[in-house]
TORPA-379493 format. One record per residue: residue number from 1; z negated, y, x negated of N, C-alpha, C in turn. Coordinates in pm, whole numbers, plus 50000, padded with zeros to 5 digits. Last residue first. Example, Ala and Ser with C-alpha at 12.3 -4.5 7.8 and 13.67 -1.06 7.14 Angstrom:
% TORPA-379493
ATOM,2,49292,49775,48715,49286,49894,48633,49213,50003,48710
ATOM,1,49220,49431,48681,49220,49550,48770,49220,49670,48680
***
This chain:
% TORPA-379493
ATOM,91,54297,49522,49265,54415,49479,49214,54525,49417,49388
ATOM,90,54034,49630,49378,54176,49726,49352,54276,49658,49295
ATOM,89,53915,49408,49405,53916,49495,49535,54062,49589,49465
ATOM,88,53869,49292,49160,53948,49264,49217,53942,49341,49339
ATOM,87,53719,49573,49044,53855,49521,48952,53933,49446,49039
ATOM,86,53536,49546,49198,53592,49618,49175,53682,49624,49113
ATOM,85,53409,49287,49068,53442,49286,49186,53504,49403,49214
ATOM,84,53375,49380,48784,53446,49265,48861,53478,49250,48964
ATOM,83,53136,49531,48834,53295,49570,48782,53427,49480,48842
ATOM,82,52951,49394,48900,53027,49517,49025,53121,49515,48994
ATOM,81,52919,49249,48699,52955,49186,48810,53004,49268,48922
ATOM,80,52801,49391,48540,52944,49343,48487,53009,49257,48574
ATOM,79,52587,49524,48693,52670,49629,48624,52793,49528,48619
ATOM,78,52461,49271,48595,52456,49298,48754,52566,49427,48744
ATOM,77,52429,49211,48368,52469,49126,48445,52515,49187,48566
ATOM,76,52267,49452,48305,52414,49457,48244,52484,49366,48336
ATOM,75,52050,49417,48465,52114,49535,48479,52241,49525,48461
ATOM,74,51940,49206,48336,51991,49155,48498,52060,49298,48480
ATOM,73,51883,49300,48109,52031,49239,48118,52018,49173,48228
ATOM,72,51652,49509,48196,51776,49544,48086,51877,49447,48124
ATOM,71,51458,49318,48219,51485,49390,48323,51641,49431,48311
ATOM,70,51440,49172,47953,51489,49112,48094,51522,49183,48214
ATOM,69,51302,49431,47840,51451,49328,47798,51490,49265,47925
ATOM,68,51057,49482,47990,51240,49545,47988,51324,49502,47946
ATOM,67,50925,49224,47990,51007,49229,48099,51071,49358,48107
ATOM,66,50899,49233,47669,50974,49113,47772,51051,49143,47867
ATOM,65,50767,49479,47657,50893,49499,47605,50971,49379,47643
ATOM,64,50545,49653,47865,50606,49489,47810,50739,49508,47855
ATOM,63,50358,49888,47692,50470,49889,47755,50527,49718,47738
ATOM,62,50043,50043,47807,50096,49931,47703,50246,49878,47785
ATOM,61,49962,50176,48116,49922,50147,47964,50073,50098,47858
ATOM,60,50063,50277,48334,50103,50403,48209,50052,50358,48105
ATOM,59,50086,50025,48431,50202,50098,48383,50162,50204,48325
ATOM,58,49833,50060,48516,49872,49944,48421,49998,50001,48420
ATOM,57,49797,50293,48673,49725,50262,48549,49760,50184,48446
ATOM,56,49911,50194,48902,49953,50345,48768,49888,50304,48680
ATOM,55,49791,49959,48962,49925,49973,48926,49938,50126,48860
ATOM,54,49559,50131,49028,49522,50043,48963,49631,50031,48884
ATOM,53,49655,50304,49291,49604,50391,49095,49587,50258,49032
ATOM,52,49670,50102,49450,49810,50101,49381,49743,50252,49264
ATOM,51,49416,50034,49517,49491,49940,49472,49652,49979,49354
ATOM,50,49340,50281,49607,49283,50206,49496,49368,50175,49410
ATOM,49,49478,50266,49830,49511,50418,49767,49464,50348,49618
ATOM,48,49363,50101,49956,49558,50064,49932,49587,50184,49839
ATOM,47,49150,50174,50039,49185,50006,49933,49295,50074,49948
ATOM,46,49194,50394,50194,49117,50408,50095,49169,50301,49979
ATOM,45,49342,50249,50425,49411,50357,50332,49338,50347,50236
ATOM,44,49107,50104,50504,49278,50004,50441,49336,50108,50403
ATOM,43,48947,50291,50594,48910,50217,50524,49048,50118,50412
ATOM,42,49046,50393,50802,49031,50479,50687,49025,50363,50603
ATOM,41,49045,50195,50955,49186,50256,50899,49171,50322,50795
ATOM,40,48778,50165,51008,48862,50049,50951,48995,50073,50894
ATOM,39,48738,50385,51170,48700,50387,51047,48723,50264,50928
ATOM,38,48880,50313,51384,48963,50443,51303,48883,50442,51160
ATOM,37,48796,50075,51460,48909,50079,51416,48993,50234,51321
ATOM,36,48543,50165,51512,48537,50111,51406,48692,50079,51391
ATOM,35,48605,50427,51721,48539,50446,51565,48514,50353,51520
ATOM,34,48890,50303,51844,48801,50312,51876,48723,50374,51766
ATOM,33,49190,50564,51942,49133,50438,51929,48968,50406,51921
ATOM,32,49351,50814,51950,49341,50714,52081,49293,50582,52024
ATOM,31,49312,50996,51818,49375,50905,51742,49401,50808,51858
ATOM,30,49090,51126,51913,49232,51202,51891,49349,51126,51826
ATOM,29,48875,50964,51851,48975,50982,52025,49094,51070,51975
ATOM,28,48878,50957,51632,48909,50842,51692,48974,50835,51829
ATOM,27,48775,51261,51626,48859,51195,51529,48945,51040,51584
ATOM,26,48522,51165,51751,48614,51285,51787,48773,51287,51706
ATOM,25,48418,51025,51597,48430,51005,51734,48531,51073,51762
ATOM,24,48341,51135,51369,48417,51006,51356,48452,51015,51484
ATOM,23,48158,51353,51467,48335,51370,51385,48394,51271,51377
ATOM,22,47955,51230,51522,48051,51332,51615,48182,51333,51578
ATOM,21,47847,51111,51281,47931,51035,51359,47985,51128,51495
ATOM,20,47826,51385,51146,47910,51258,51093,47987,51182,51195
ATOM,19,47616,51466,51255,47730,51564,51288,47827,51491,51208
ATOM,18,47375,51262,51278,47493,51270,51377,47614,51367,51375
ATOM,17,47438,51050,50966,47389,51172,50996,47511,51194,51159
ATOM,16,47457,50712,51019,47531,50818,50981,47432,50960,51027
ATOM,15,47377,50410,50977,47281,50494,51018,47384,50578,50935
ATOM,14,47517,50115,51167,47493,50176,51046,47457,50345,51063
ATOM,13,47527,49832,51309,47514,49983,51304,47491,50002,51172
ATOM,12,47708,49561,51446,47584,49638,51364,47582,49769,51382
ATOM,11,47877,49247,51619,47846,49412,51553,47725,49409,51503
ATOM,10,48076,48955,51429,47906,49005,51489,47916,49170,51482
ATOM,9,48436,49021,51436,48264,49031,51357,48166,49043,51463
ATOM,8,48661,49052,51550,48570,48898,51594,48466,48877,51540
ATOM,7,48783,49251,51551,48660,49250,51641,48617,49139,51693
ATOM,6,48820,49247,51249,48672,49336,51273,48641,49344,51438
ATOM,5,49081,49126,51210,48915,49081,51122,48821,49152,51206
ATOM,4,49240,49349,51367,49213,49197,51387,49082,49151,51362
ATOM,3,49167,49556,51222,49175,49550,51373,49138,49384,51424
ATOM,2,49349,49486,51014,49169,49501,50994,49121,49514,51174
ATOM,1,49589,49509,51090,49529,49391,51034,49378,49400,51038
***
C-alpha cells in the first residue's frame, strides 16, 4: 500500500549520515526493492507496531462490563445452538 502513495509523491531528499544510507541500500537490495519502498516498509511496520500497543493499552485499562455481558450471551447463544445441532445430528 505505501508503495502505491509514495511513487506518485513529488521526490526529495533527506540528509542521512552516509554509513546510514549504505545500510538502507544494502538492506533494500537484499530485499530486492527500492530504499524508499524498503524505508516505507519500515515505516507501515513501525505505525502498525504503534497502532496495535495503543489497543494493549486500552484493554489493559478499565474493563467494559457492556461488551462482556454481551460478549458472554452470544457465547451462551452460540454454545445452546451447537448443542442443538448436535442433539439433532445424533438423534
Amino acid at each position: 500500500m505505501a508503495a502505491e502513495t509514495t511513487a506518485k509523491a513529488p521526490m526529495t531528499t533527506i540528509k542521512v549520515p552516509q554509513p546510514l544510507r549504505q545500510r538502507i541500500a544494502g538492506d533494500a537490495a537484499e530485499e530486492g526493492v527500492t530504499a524508499a519502498a524498503f524505508l516505507a516498509g519500515l515505516l507501515d511496520r513501525y505505525e502498525r507496531d504503534r497502532r496495535f500497543a495503543q489497543v494493549r493499552r486500552a484493554y489493559a485499562g478499565e474493563v467494559d462490563n457492556d461488551y462482556v455481558e454481551l460478549a458472554e450471551a452470544w457465547d451462551r447463544a452460540a454454545d445452546q445452538e451447537l448443542d442443538a445441532a448436535q442433539r439433532l445430528a445424533g438423534a
